[in-house]
C-alpha positions in Angstrom: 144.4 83.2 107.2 142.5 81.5 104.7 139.0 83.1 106.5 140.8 86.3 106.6 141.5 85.8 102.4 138.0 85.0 101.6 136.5 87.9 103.7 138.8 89.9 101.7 137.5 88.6 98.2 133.8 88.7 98.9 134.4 92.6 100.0 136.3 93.1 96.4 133.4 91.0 94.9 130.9 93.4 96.7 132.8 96.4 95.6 132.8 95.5 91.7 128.7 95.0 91.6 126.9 98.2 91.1 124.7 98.6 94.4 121.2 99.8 93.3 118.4 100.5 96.1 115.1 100.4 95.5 113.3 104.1 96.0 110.5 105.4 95.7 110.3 109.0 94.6 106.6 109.4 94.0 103.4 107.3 95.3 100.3 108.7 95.7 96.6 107.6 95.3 94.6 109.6 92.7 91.3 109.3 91.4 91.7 107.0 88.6 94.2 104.3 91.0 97.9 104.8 92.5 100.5 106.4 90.6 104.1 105.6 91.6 107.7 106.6 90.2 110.1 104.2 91.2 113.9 103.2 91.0 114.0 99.2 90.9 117.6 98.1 89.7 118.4 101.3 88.6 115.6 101.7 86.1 113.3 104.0 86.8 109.4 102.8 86.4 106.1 104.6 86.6 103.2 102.6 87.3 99.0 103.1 88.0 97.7 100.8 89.5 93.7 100.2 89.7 92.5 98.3 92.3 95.5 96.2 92.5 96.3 95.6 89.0 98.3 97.2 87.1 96.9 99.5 84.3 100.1 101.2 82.7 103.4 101.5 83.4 106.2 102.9 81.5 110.5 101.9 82.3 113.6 104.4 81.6 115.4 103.1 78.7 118.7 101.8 80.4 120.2 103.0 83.5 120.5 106.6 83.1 116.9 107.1 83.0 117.0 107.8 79.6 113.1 108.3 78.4 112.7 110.8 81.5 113.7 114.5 81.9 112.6 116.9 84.9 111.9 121.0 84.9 111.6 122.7 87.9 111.0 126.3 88.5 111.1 128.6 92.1 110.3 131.8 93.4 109.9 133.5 96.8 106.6 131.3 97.6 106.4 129.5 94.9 108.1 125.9 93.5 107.0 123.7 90.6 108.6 120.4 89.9 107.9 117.7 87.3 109.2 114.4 86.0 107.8 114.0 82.3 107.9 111.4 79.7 106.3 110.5 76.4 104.6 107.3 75.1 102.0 106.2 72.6 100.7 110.1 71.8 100.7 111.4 75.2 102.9 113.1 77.9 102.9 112.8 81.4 103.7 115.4 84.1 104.1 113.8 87.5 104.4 117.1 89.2 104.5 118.4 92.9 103.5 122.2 93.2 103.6 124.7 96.3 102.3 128.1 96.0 101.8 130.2 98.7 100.0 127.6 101.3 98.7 125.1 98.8 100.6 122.4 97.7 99.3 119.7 94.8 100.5 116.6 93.9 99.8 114.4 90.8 99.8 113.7 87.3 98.9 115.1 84.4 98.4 113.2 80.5 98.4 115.5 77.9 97.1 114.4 74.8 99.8 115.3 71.5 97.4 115.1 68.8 94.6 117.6 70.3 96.6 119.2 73.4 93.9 118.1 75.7 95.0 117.4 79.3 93.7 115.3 82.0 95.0 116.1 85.8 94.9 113.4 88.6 95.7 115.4 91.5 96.7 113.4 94.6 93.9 112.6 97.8 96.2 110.8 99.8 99.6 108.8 100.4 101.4 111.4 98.8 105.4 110.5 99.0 107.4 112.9 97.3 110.9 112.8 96.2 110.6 114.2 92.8 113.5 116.9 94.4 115.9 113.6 94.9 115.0 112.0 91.5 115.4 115.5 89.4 118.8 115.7 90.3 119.8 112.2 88.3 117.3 113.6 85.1 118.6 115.6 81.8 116.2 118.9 81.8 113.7 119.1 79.4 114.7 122.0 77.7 111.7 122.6 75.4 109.8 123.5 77.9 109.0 127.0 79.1 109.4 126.3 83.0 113.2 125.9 83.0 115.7 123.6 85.2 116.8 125.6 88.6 
């Protein structure tokens, strides 16, 4: 009986403790390194990495992924997705776009003092989740695009 109470604790134990997996809703390799949006005990981090250091990353403010917002617009043939956030003066669009046959993958850093842009599309390794992820993100609803 005392086995049988102790299994019983360590399940309420388990039960209290949030249970956070570790996913990865974007990982692709670019250009300029590998750019990856990940969940990591339920913070969400974006990360380049350049030859196997990392160059920049950027962490959701808490666990609600506050820092991060998603728009996503879809017609017949025709779906655009993207995770944004800001820091330091610039925006980035990790986006995933179908039109017709083409798909692209990647990021883009947009400049806020001069509105100059910079897109590093995906060449390989492309994992993409961005779907999954925009359902846990507010919509950015300054942009034009919208939140289907």
């Amino acid at each position: 009986m005392k086995g049988y109470n102790g299994l019983i604790m360590a399940g309420l134990i388990g039960l209290s403790l949030p249970a956070y997996a570790d996913i990865t809703y974007f990982s692709c390799e670019t250009g300029k390194g590998t750019v990856a949006l990940k969940e990591a005990s339920g913070v969400l981090h974006y990360t380049m990495t350049k030859n196997g250091k990392e160059a920049f990353s950027f962490a959701s403010k808490g666990q609600d992924f506050a820092g991060f917002t998603y728009n996503h617009y879809a017609r017949y043939q025709t779906d655009y997705l993207n995770v944004s956030f800001s820091n330091g003066g610039y925006r980035y669009l990790v986006f995933s776009n179908e039109e017709g046959n083409q798909e692209r993958r990647g990021v883009t850093v947009i400049n806020l003092k001069n509105s100059k842009d910079y897109t590093y599309e995906c060449t390989s390794g492309a994992v993409d989740r961005l779907n999954e992820l925009s359902e846990k993100l507010t919509c950015n609803i300054d942009s034009a695009q919208g939140c289907e």
